[in-house]
C-alpha positions in Angstrom: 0.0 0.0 0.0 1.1 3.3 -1.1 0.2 7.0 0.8 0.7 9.7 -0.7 1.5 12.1 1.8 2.1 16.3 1.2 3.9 18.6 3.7 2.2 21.6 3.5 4.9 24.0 4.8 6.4 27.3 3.8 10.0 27.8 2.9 11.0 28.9 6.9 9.1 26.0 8.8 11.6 24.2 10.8 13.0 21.0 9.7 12.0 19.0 12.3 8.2 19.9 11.7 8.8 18.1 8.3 10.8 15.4 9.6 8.0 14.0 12.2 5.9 13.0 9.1 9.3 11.9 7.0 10.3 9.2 9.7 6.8 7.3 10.3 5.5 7.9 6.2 9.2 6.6 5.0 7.4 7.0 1.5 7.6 10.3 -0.4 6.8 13.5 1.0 5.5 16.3 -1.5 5.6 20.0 -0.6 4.0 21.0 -3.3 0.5 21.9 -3.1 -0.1 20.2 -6.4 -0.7 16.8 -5.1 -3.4 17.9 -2.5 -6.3 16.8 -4.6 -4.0 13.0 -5.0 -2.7 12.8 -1.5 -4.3 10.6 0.9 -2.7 12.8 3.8 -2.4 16.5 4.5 0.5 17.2 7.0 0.5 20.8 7.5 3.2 22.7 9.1 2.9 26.3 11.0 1.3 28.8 8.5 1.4 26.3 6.3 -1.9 26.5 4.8 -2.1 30.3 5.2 -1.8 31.2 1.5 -4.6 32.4 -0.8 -7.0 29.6 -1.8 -5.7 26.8 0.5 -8.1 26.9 2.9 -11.1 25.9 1.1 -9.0 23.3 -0.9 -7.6 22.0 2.5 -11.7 21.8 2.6 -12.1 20.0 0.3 -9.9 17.5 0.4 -11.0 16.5 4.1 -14.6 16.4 3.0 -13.0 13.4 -0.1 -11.7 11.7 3.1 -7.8 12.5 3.2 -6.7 12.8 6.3 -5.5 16.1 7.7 -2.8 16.1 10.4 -1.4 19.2 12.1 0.5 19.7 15.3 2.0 22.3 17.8 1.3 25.7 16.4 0.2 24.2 12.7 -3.1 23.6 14.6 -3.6 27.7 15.5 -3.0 27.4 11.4 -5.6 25.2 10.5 -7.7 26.6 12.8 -7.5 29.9 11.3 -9.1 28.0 8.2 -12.1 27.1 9.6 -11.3 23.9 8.7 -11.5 22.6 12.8 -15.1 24.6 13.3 -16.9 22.5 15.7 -13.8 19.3 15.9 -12.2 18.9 19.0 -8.4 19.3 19.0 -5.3 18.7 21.0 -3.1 21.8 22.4 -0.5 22.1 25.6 -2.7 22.6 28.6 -1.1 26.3 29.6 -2.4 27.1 25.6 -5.9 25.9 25.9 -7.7 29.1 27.3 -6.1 31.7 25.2 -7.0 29.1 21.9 -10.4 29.0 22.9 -10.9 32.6 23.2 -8.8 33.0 19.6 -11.3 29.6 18.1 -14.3 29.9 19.7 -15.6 27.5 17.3 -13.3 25.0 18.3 -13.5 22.2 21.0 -10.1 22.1 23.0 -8.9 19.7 24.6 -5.8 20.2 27.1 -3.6 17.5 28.0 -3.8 14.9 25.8 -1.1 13.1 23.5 -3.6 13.7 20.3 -7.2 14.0 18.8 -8.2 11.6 16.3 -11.5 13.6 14.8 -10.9 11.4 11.7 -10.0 12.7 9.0 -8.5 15.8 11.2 -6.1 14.9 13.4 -4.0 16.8 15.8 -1.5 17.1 18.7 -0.4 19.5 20.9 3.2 19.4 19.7 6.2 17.4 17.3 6.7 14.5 19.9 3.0 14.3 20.3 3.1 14.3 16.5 4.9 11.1 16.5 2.5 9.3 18.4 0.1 10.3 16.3 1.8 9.4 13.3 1.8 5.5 14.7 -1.6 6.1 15.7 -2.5 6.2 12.3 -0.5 3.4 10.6 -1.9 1.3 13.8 -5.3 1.9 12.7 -4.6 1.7 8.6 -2.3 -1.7 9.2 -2.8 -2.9 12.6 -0.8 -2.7 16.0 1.9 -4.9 14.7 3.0 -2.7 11.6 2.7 0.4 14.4 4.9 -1.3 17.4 7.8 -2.6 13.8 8.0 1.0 13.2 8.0 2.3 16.7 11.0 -0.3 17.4 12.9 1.7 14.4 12.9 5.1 15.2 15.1 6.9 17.7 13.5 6.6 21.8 14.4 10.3 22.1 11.6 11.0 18.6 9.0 8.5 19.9 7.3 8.0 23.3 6.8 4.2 23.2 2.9 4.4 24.3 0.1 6.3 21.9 -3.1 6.2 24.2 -4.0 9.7 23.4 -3.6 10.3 27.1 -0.2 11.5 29.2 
C-alpha cells in the first residue's frame, strides 16, 4: 500500500516539523500543493496553509476523506481555516484558554497526546506528533506494523505508548 502524503509547509518551517511526518510515512513527501487533490494525507506545518486559496482546498480534500494532520502551532493554522469549526483538538494545557478565546468555534482539549476527529487529526506538539503518526499506521495496518516501526525510530523522537492520554 502506497500514501501519498504532502507537507504543507512554507519555505522557513523548521526541519523538524517536516521530519516527524518523514520518519513514520518513510514514503515520499510532497511539498508542493499540487498533489493535495492526490494525496491521501495533508500534513500541514505552521502557516502552512495560510496562502490564498488553500483553505477551502484544504476543505475540500477533508470532506473526499484525506486525512488532515497538524501539530504544535500548525493547529492555531488550520484553525484559522475554519477547517477545525466545531472538531475537537489537542493543544499544551497552559495554551488551551487563550485558543479558545482566539477559536471559539473549536472544542479544546488540554492534556492529551492527540485528537483523532478522523479525517482531522492533531496534537499538541512534534513529539505528540509522532504518536500520532503510529496512531495512524496502527489503525490503517494494525498494532503490529505500528509497534515494527515504533522499534525503528530513535527513543528520544518517539514516546513508546500512543493512548491519546499522558
Amino acid at each position: 500500500m502506497t500514501t501519498t502524503v504532502a507537507v504543507l509547509a512554507p519555505p522557513a518551517t523548521r526541519a523538524s516539523f517536516v521530519e516527524v511526518y518523514r520518519t513514520v510515512f518513510a514514503g515520499p513527501l510532497f511539498t508542493a500543493t499540487a498533489v493535495l487533490e492526490e494525496a491521501d494525507i495533508v500534513a500541514v506545518a505552521p502557516a502552512g496553509c495560510c496562502a490564498p486559496g488553500l483553505a477551502a482546498r484544504l476543505r475540500a480534500v477533508a470532506r473526499r476523506g484525506c486525512r488532515v494532520l497538524a501539530a504544535g502551532p500548525a493547529v492555531a493554522s488550520l484553525a484559522a481555516t475554519g477547517l477545525l469549526d466545531g472538531r475537537r483538538v489537542a493543544v499544551h494545557e497552559g495554551q488551551a484558554a487563550a485558543f479558545a478565546r482566539r477559536f471559539p468555534r473549536v472544542r479544546v482539549a488540554a492534556g492529551v497526546r492527540f485528537v483523532d476527529d478522523d479525517p482531522v487529526l492533531t496534537a499538541p506538539d512534534e513529539r505528540a506528533a509522532v504518536d500520532l503518526c503510529l496512531h495512524l499506521v496502527r489503525k490503517d495496518l494494525g498494532a503490529e506494523a505500528a509497534a515494527d516501526l515504533s522499534a525503528g525510530l530513535h527513543p528520544y523522537v518517539v514516546q513508546r505508548t500512543c493512548t491519546g492520554r499522558r
